[in-house]
C-alpha positions as CSV (number, residue, x, y, z in Angstrom):
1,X,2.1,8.1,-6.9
2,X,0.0,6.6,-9.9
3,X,-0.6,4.2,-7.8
4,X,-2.0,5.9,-5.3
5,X,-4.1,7.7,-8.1
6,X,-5.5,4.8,-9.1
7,X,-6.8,3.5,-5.4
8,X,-8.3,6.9,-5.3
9,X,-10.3,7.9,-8.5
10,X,-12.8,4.8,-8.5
11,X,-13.9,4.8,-5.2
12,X,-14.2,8.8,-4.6
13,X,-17.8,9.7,-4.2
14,X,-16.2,12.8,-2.1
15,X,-19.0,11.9,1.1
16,X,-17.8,11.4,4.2
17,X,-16.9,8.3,4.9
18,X,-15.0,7.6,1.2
19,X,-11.7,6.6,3.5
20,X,-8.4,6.8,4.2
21,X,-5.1,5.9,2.6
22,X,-2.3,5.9,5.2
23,X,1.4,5.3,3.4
24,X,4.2,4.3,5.8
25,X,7.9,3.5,5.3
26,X,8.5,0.1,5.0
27,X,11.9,-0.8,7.5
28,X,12.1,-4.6,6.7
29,X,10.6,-7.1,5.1
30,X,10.6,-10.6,5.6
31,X,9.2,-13.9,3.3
32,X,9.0,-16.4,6.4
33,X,8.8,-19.1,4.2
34,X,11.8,-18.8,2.1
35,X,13.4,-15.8,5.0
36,X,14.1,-14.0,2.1
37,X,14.7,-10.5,2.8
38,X,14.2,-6.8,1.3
39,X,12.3,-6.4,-2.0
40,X,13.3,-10.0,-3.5
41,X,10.5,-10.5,-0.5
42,X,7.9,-8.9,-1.5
């Protein structure tokens, strides 16, 4: 979550309209270069 941490703190003026973060689950993904798969694509 540091990561997320970091997003946050520099950009927070704590007005509306500062933003959203939305964090999802990944299922698959997919280098369609190389069709490498799973974290070796990223």
């Amino acid at each position: 979550m540091q990561m997320i941490t970091a997003i946050i703190q520099p950009d927070k003026l704590d007005e509306i309209g500062d933003g959203k973060i939305f964090i999802t689950e990944l299922k698959e993904c997919i280098r369609i270069r190389t069709e490498q798969r799973g974290g070796q694509a990223i």
